[in-house]
C-alpha positions in Angstrom: 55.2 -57.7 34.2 52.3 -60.0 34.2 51.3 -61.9 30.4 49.1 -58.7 29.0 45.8 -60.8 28.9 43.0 -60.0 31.2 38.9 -60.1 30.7 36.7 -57.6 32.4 33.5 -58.0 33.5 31.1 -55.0 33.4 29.1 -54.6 35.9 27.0 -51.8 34.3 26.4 -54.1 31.3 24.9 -57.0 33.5 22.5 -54.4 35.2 21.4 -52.8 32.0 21.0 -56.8 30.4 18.5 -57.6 33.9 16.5 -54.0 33.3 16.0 -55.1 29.5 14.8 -58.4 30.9 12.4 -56.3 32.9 11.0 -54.6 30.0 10.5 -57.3 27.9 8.6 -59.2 31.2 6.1 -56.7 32.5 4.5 -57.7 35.9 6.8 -60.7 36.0 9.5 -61.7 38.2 12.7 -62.2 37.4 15.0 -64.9 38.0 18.8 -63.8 37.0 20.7 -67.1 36.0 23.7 -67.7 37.3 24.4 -71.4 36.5 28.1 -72.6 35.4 29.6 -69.7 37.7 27.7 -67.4 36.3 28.1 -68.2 32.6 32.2 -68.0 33.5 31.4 -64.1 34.6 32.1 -65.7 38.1 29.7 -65.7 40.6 30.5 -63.3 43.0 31.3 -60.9 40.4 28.0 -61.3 38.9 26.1 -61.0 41.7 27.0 -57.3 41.8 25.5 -56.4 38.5 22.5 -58.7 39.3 21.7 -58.1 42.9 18.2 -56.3 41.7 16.9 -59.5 40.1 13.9 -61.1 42.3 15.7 -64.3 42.7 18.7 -66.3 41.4 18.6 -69.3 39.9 21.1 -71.8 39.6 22.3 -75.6 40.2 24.8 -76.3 42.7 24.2 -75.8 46.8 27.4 -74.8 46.9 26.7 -71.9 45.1 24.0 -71.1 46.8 25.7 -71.1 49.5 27.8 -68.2 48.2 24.7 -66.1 47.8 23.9 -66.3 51.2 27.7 -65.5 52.0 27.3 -62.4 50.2 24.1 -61.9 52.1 21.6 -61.8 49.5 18.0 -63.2 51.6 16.1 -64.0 48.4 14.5 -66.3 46.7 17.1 -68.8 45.0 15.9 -71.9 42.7 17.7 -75.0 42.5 17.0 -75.7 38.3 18.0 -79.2 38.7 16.1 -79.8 41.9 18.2 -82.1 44.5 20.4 -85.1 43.1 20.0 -87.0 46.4 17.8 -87.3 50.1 20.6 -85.4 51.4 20.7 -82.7 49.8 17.3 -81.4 50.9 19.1 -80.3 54.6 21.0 -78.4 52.9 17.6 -76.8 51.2 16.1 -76.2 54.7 19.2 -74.6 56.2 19.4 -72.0 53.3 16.5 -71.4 52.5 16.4 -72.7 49.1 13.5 -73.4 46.6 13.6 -76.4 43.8 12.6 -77.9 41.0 10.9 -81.4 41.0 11.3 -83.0 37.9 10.6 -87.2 39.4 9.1 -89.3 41.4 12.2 -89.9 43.0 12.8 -86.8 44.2 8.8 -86.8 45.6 9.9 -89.8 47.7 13.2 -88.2 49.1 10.7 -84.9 50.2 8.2 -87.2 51.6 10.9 -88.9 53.6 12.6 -85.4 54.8 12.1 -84.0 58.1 12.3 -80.2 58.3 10.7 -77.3 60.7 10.4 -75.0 57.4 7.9 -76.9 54.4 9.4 -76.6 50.9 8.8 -74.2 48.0 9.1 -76.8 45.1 8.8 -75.6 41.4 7.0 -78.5 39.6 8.2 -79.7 36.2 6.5 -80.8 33.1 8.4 -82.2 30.2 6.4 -80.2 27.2 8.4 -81.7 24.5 12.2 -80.4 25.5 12.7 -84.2 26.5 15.4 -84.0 29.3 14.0 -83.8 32.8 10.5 -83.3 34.1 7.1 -85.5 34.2 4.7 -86.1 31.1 1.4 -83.9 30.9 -0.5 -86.7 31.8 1.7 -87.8 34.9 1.8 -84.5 35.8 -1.7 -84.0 37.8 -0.4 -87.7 39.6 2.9 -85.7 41.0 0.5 -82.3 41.8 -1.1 -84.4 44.1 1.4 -85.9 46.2 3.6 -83.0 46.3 0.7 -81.3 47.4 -0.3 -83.6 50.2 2.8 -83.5 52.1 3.4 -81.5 55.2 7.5 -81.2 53.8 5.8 -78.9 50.8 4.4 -75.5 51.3 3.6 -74.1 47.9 4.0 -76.0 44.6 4.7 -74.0 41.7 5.0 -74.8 37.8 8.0 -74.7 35.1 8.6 -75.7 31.8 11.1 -75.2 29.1 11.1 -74.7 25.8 13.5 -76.0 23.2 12.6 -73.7 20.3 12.0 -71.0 21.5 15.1 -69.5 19.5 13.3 -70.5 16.0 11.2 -70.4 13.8 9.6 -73.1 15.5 8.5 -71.2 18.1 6.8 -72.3 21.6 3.2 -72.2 20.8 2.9 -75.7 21.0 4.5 -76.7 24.4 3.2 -73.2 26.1 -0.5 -74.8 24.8 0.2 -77.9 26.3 1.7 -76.5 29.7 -0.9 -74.0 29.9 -3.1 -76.7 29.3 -2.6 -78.6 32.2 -1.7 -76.0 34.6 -4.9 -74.3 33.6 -7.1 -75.6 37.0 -3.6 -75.9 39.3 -3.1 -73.1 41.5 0.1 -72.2 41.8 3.0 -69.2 40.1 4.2 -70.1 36.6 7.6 -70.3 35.1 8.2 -70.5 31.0 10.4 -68.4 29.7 14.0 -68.4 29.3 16.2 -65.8 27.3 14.9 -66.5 24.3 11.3 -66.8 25.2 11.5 -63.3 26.9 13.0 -61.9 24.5 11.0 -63.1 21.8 7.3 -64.4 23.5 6.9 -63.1 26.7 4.8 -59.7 25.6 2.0 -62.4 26.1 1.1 -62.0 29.4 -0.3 -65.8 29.3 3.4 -66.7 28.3 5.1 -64.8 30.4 3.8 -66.3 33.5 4.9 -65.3 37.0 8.5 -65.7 36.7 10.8 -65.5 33.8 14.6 -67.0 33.7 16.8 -65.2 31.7 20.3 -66.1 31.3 22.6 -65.9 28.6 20.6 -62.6 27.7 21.8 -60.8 31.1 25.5 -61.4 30.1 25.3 -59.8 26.9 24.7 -62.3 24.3 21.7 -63.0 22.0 20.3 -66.6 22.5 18.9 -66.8 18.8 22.4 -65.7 17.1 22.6 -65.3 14.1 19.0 -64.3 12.9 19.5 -61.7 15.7 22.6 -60.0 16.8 22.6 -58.5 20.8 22.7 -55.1 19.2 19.2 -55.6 17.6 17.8 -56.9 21.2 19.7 -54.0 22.7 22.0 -56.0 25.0 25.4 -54.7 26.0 28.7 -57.4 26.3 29.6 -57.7 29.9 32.3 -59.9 29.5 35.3 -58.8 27.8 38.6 -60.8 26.6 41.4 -58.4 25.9 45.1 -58.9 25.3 48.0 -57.1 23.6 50.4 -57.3 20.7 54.0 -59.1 21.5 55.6 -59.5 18.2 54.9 -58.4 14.8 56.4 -60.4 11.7 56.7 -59.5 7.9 55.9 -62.1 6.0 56.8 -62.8 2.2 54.5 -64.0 -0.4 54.1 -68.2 0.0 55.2 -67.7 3.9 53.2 -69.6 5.8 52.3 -69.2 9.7 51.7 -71.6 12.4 51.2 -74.9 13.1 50.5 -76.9 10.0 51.2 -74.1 7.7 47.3 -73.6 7.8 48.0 -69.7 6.2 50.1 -69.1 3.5 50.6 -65.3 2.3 49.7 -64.5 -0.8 51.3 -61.2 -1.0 54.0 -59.4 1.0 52.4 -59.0 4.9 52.8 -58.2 8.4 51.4 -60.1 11.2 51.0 -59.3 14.9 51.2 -61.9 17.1 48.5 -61.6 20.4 49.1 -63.3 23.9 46.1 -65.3 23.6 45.4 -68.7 23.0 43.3 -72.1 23.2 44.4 -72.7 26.8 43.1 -69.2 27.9 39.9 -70.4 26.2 40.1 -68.9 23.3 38.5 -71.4 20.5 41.4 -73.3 19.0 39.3 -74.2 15.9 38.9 -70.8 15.5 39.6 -70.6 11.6 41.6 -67.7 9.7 39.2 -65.1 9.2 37.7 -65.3 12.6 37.5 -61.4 13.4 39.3 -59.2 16.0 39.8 -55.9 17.0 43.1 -53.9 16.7 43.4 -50.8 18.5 39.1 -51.0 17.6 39.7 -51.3 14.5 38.1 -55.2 12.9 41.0 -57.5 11.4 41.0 -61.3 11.0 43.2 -64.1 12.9 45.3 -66.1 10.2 46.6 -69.5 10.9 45.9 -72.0 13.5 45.4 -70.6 17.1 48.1 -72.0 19.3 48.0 -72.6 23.0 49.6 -69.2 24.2 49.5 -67.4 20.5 46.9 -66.1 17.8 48.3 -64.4 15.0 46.0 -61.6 13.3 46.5 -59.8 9.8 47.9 -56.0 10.4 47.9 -55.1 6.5 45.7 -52.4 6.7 46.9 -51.7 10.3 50.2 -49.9 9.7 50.3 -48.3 13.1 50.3 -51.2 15.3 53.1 -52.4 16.8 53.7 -54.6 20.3 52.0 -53.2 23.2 49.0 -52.4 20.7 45.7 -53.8 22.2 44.0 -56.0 21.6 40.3 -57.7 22.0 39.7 -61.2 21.1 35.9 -60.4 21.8 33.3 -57.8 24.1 34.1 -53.8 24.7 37.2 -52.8 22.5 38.8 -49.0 22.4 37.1 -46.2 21.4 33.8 -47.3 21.6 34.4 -50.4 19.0 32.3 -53.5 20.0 32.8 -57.2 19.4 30.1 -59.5 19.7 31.3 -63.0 21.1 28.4 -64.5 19.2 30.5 -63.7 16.0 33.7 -65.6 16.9 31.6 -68.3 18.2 29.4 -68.2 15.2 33.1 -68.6 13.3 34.4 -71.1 15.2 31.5 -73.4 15.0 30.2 -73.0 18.5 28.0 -70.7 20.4 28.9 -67.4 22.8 27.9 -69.8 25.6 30.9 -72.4 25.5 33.1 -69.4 25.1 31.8 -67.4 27.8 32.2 -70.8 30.0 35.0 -72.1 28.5 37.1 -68.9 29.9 40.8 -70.4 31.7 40.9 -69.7 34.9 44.8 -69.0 34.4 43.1 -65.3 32.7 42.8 -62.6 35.2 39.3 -61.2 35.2 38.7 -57.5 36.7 35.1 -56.3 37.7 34.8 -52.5 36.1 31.9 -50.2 35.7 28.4 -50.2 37.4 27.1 -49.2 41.1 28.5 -51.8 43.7 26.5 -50.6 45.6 22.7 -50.9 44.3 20.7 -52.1 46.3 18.1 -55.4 45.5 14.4 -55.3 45.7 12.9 -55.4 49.4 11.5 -59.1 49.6 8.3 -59.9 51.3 7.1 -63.2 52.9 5.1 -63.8 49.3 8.9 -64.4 48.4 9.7 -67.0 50.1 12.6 -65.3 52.0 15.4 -67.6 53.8 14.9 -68.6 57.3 17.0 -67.1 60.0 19.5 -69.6 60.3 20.7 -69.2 57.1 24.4 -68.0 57.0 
């Protein structure tokens, strides 16, 4: 028998997560993100549940490449734009859009020879400080983007760095909006957060939204809000079963380091689980976890195979018992993995990445066969030699 640890994905999670997106984006396209594998969902995988987003957005041709594999025609957005002159054949064969974020990568376009002009997504550094061009170098790049025969249509993006506080995006939306208010062209602002929380204002919204962490399940502005409260559904869950149970004496101690000692008389199950399936090894003792759907605690220092987990108030678990470490548990329990981030000192996105790939991972749940949106020439759709 194979080690009893597997994480699902579910499908039907991922579509529900894209039609919230929708709802919170009226009139606004969606872009389902499906960078890092698909936020360690796995691409392909993913690409079931999200096949009715408007586009896909994402950062390595390779990827892309998949998505025309699995035949999707659609627009899909390069977030990083192209990291050398090369890469930009590889745009024109598959169709693919991209964001411009320096002059660099304006001389490389200028320099490219292609039969099909580029859609380019523009970007302005509004204060997140990583890539893009200042407001007032931005008009500068407008223009010689827009002056090139390799460009057909320049579009704008931005994003925000607080949109998951307090702190809000008024500002940089003010300055984007700003200087993008004379520039014709579709607008891109919002990610998870900002559609979630912002992008009921039309002028926010813009023309396309980019949610990501949102469509697998997770809430992007943890712990002031919990996905229940944005009505977002898990759809990746890590699952595993009891192997051994132990009773423990009072002053026994368990694991490495002896980081749990037993203050009273105890049983312990022991999960086949552990740091190098990507399950947090700073994970501390208290770190909840569902047995048979019912909410425990791990105790003692996760291991590289093993978790331990308190069973006092469990008395009828035994090995075989499952177990989920975080997502969609047994009778209709649910366990966000924000919370075992949020106690491990991390976020639900490492976890979600971090995932082994020595775990088996099973698509359930959903229509494999729904079909995307039809996509018009507006769209930007990939040319015929695409594969």
């Amino acid at each position: 028998m194979p080690r009893p640890l597997e994480a699902l994905v579910h499908l039907d999670a991922l579509q529900h997560n894209l039609a919230r997106a929708r709802a919170c984006a009226p009139d606004a396209q969606v872009w389902a993100v499906v960078k890092a594998n698909a936020y360690g969902h796995g691409l392909v995988r993913a690409f079931e549940g999200l096949r009715a987003a408007d586009g896909f957005a994402l950062l390595d041709i390779a990827e892309a490449r998949k998505l025309r594999e699995l035949d999707w025609r659609g627009p899909i957005l390069l977030l990083e734009g192209v990291f050398d002159a090369r890469d930009l054949e590889s745009c024109s064969r598959l169709g693919l859009w991209h964001v411009v974020h320096c002059e660099q990568q304006i001389d490389w376009l200028a320099q490219h020879k292609t039969e099909w002009p580029h859609r380019v997504f523009l970007k302005m550094n509004t204060g997140m400080n990583r890539l893009g061009f200042t407001p007032q170098a931005f008009r500068n790049a407008w223009l010689r983007l827009s002056a090139l025969p390799q460009v057909d249509e320049v579009s704008f993006i931005t994003h925000f760095s607080d949109a998951d506080s307090d702190k809000g995006i008024a500002q940089q939306a003010d300055i984007f909006l700003t200087h993008t208010a004379d520039l014709s062209g579709e607008r891109s602002l919002c990610n998870s957060a900002a559609t979630l929380r912002h992008a009921h204002d039309p002028k926010v919204r813009g023309d396309w939204v980019r949610p990501g962490v949102m469509l697998y399940g997770a809430s992007p502005d943890h712990p002031e809000h919990d996905a229940t409260h944005w009505q977002l559904r898990p759809a990746m869950t890590l699952r595993s079963k009891l192997i051994g149970v132990q009773h423990l004496q009072a002053g026994d101690t368990v694991g490495y380091g002896s980081r749990f000692t037993a203050e009273q008389a105890m049983r312990i199950g022991v999960v086949a689980c552990g740091y190098a399936d990507g399950y947090p090894r700073h994970a501390p003792t208290g770190t909840p976890v569902l047995v048979d759907g019912q909410r425990t605690r791990i105790v003692g220092r996760v291991s590289m195979d093993m978790v331990t987990v308190d069973l006092s108030a469990l008395p009828q678990a035994q090995i075989g018992t499952e177990v989920t470490l975080w997502g969609q548990g047994p009778h209709g329990s649910l366990l966000s993995i924000d919370e075992v981030a949020l106690h491990a000192g991390t976020i639900g996105y490492e976890l979600m990445c971090a995932l082994s790939p020595r775990v088996p991972v099973l698509a359930v749940g959903g229509d494999h066969g729904l079909p995307g949106p039809a996509h018009s020439a507006t769209h930007g759709t990939a040319p015929a030699s695409a594969p």
